[in-house]
N, C-alpha and C positions, 0 to 999 in steps of 0.2 A: 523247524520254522516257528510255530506256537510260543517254542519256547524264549526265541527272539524277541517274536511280538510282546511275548508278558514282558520283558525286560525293558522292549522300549515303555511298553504301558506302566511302567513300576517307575520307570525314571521320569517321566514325565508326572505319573503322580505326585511323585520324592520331592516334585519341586515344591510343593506344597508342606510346609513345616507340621500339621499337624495327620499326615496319611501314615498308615500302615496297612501293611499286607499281611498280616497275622491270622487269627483262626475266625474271623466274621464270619456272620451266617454269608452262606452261596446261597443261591437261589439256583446256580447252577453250576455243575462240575463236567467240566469237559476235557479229554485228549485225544487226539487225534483218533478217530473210529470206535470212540465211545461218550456218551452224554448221558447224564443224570439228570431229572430235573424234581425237585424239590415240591413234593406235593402238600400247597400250603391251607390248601382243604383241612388237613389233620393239625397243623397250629392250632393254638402250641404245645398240644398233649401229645402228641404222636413226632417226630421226626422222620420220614420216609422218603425218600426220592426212586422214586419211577424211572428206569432203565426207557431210553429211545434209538429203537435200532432204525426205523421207520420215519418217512412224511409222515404215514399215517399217525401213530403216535404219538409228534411233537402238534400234528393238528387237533388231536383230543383231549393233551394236556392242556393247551389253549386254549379251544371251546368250552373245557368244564371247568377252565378257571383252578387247575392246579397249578400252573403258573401264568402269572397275572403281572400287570405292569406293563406299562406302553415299552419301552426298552427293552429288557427280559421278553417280550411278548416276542417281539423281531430276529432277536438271536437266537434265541429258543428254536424260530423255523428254521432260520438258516444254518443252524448247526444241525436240526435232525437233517435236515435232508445230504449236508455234508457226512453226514453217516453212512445213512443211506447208500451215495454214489460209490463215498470209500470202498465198501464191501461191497458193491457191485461189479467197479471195477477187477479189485482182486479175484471176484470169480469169475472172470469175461464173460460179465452177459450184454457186454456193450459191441454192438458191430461194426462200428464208424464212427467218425466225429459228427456226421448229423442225426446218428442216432442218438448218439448223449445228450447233444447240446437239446434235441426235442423233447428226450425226459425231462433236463433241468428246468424247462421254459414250463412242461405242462406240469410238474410238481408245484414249482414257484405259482403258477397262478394258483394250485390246487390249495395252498398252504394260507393266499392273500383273503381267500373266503371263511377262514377261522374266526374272527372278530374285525367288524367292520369300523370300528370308529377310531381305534389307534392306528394314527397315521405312521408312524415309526414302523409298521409290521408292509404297511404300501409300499414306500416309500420304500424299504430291504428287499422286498421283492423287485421293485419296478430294475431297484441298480445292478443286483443281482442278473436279473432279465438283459439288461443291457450289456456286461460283462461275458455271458454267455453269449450273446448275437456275436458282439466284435472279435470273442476268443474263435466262435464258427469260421470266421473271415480269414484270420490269420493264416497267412501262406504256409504249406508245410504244417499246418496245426496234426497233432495226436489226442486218439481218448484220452491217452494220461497226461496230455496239455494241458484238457479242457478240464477234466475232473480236478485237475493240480492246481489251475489258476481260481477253480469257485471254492474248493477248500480253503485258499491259501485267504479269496477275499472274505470269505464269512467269520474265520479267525482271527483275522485284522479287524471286525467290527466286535469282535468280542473285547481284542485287547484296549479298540480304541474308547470303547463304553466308559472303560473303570478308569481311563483319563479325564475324560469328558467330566464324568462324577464329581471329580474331586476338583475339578475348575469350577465348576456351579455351586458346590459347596463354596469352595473360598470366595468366588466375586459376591453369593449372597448374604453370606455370613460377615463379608467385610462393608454391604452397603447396608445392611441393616444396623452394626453397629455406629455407623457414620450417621445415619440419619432418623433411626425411631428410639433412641435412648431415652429422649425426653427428660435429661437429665436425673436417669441411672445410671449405676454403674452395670445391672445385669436388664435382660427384658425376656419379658412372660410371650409366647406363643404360642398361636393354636393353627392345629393341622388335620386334615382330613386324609381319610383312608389309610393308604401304604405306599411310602416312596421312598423308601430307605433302599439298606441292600437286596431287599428279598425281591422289590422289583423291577434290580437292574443288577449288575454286574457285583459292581461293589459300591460302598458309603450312599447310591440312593442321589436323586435330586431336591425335592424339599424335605426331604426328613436328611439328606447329606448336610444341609446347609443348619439344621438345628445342632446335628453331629459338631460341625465345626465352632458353632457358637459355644455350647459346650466345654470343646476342646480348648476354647481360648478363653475360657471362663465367664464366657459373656450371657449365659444363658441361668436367669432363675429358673424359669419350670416351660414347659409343654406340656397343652392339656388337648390332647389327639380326642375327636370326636370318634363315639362308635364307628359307623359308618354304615350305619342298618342299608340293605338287609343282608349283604354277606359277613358285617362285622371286622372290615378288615383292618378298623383302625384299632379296636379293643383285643381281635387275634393276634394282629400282627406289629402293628407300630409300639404298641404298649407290651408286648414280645422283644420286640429288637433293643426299644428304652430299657426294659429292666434286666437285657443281657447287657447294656451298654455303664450302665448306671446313670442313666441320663434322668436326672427327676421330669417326673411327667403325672399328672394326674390326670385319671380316665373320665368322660363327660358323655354323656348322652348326648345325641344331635341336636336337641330341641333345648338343650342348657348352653348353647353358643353367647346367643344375646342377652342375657339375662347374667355371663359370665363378664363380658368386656362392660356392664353396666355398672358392674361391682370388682371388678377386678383391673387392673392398670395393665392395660394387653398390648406390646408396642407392635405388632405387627401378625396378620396369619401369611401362610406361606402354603401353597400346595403344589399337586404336579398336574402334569398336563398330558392329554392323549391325543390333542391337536388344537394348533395352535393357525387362526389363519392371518393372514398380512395385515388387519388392520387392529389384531391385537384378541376378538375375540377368541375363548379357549373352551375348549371342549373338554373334562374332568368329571370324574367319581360325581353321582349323583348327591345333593346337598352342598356342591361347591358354589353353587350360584347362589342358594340362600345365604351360606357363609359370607359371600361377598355383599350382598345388602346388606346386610346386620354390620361390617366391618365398615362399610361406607355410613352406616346411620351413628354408629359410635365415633367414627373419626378415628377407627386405627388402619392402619398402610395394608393394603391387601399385596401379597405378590405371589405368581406365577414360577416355576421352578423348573425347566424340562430344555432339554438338548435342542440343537439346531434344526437335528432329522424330525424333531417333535412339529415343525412350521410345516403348513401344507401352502406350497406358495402360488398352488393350484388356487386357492379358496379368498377371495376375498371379503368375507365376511363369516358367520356363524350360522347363516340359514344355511348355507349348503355341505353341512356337517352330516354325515346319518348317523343318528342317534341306535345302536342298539338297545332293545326293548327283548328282557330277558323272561324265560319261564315264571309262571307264576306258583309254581310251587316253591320258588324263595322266598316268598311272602308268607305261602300258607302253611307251611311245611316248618318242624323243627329239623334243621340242617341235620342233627345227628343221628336223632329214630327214624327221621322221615315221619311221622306222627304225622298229621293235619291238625295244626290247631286255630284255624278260621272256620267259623260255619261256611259249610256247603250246599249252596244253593243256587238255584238258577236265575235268580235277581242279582246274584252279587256277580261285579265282573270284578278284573285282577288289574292295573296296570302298573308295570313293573320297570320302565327306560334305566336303566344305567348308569346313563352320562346326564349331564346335561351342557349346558353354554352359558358361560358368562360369558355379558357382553364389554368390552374392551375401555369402558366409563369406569367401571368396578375396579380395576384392576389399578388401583393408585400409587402402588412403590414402583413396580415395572417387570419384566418378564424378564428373569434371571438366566442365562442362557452360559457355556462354557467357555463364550467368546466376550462376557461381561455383562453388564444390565441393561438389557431398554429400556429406557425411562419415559414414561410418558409427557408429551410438550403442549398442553391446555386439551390434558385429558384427551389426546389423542397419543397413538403411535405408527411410528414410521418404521415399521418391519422390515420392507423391502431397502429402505436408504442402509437400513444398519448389516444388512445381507450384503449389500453391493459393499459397502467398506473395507467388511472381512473377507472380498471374493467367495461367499457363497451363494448368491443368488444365481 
C-alpha cells in the first residue's frame, strides 16, 4: 500500500515540470514497521538518522529538535507510533478493538505535547484521533482493522506532504516571477531558517519555491539568514543550497536590512508553523523582524506552508502559544556544551522560538498548495479561500 501512495505522490508530483525523486536529502526514511529520522542536530558534519521503534522516541526526536519543521514534525509522530502498533500487533499485545483504539487515542494525545506551536503536529493528531473514534464504531471492526486503517492513514500523509511540496513550490515560484521582477530577468531572495527538504518530506515549502525559481532559471542568489540560536539556516539551508548548487550567500540575522538597503532584493519568503484565518503567522524566531525591514524597504514579503499549517481554530495571532526554549541555547556552545555567557544571578535568559507576524506584513500573500492568497488592502480572507477549495 505505501508503495501505491508513493506512486500516487510521484505522479501528482510529475505534474510539475521541474520535480524529481532522485537522491535528495530525506529528513525521513520510512517502510512499513521501520523509520529513521535524520538527526539534524549533527548537520552538516555528521549524517546520522536515529532508528524509532517507539511514541516515545519519535516524541524526543521532536522535543530535542533532531527533527524539526512544522511538516516533518507531524509525520515524524504519526509514523512512529505507526510503528509502534505495527509490532504490537504482530506480537498480540492488543486484546480488543477498544483496547487499540484507547492506546492510539492516549499515544496521539501523548505525541501532541512534543512541541506546542506547530499546528500541523495538532492538527495530525486531532484527524488521526478522529479516524480512530469512527474506525472503533465500525460494525464488525477487528484489531487488524483498526491498526490497518491508522497505518494506512498516516502513510497517506506522508505520501501526500511530498505532493503538497511541490504545488507550493510551483504556485510560489510562478507568482513571484509574475509579480517581483521588477524588470529582471533573475531576483535575489532572502529566507530564514530551514524549510526545504530536511523539514518536510521532500523539495520543502519556502526554500521548495527558491528550488523551483532556480530550476526555472529565475533565481540570481538566496541570502539564508543564520538563524541564531540553533543556526538552522547557516546548518541547514546553506547545507541543502550547496548540495543543490543553488547560489546562496550566508548572512547574519542582523545584516537583513542593511542588505535590501544595498542590494536589489525582489522578495523574502519563509515557512510557517501556524497560520491563523486572518493571515497572522507564527515562524522561526526573527521572522517578524524580517518582516518590518522587508516592509520598510518595499520588498514583497511572503509566507510558504501547507493547508494543515492554517489553524482555523485561531482568529488571530494572540492566541498562538509561543514556545519558550531552554536557556542553555543561548549560553551554551551547541557542541562542547561549554558556557560561554557569564553566570550570574542578575542575568536572566529569555529564549521564545517563534514568534507572530502580524498579517499587515505579509504583502506578496501566503503561498499555500491550493495557490496564493493574496492579500486585498492589506487584509486576508483565509477562511473565503478555505471554503472555495472545500477545505474549511
Amino acid at each position: 500500500k505505501l508503495q501505491f501512495l508513493y506512486l500516487i505522490a510521484r505522479s501528482r508530483a510529475l505534474h510539475y515540470p521541474f520535480c524529481t525523486m532522485g537522491d535528495e536529502l530525506l529528513s525521513i526514511k520510512y517502510e512499513r514497521g521501520s523509520l529513521e529520522l535524520l538527526d539534524q542536530r549533527q548537520l552538516p558534519m555528521t549524517t546520522h538518522y536515529d532508528e524509532v521503534k517507539k511514541a516515545e522516541c519519535a516524541w524526543h526526536a521532536i522535543k530535542d529538535m533532531r527533527v524539526r519543521g512544522a511538516p516533518a514534525i507531524a509525520i515524524s509522530a504519526a509514523l512512529g507510533l505507526a510503528v509502534e502498533v505495527h509490532h504490537q500487533h504482530k506480537g498480540g499485545e492488543f486484546k480488543d478493538v477498544a483496547h487499540v483504539a484507547a492506546h492510539l487515542t492516549e499515544r496521539l494525545t501523548y505525541l501532541s505535547t512534543s512541541r506546542p506551536t506547530a499546528v500541523n503536529l495538532h492538527n495530525c493528531t486531532r484527524d488521526l484521533k478522529q479516524l480512530v473514534e469512527a474506525e472503533l464504531k465500525r460494525e464488525g471492526q477487528t484489531i487488524e482493522g483498526v491498526v490497518e486503517a491508522y497505518i494506512a492513514a498516516a502513510e497517506k500523509m506522508l505520501a501526500d506532504d511530498t505532493a503538497d511540496n511541490a504545488a507550493i513550490s510551483e504556485h510560489g515560484s510562478a507568482h513571484i516571477l509574475a509579480h517581483c521582477r521588477n524588470g529582471t530577468d533573475k531576483v535575489n531572495m532572502i529566507t530564514i531558517c530551514n524549510t526545504g527538504a530536511l523539514a518536510t518530506t521532500r523539495y520543502g515549502t519556502a526554500l521548495g519555491v527558491i528550488r523551483f525559481l532556480h530550476k526555472k532559471d529565475g533565481l540570481e542568489r538566496v541570502y539564508p539568514l543564520e538563524t541564531r540560536p540553533y543556526n538552522q539556516g547557516s546548518r541547514l539551508t546553506a547545507y541543502e543550497c550547496a548540495a543543490e548548487k543553488i547560489p546562496a550567500t550566508l548572512i547574519v540575522d542582523s545584516a537583513k536590512s542593511y542588505l535590501m538597503s544595498t542590494t536589489k532584493v525582489a522578495a523574502c519568503v519563509v515557512g510557517a508553523d501556524r497560520v491563523c484565518i486572518n493571515g497572522d503567522t507564527a515562524n522561526k524566531i526573527g521572522t517578524f523582524d524580517l518582516a518590518v525591514a522587508a516592509k520598510h524597504q518595499g520588498v514583497k514579503f511572503y509566507v510558504a506552508a501547507p493547508v494543515t499549517t492554517i489553524d482555523q481554530s485561531l482568529a488571530d495571532g494572540s492566541g498562538i502559544p509561543v514556545e519558550i526554549r531552554g536557556h542553555e541555547e543561548i549560553t551554551q556552545c551547541p557542541r562542547t556544551k561549554q558556557r560561554v555567557v557569564v553566570d550570574s544571578e542578575h542575568l536572566d535568559v529569555w529564549n521564545p522560538s517563534f514568534d507572530v507576524t502580524p498579517a499587515e506584513l505579509i504583502t506578496g500573500g501566503i503561498i499555500t498548495e491550493l495557490g496564493v492568497i493574496e492579500p486585498k488592502d492589506g487584509k486576508f480572507d483565509v477562511m473565503a479561500f478555505l471554503r472555495e477549495h472545500k477545505r474549511a
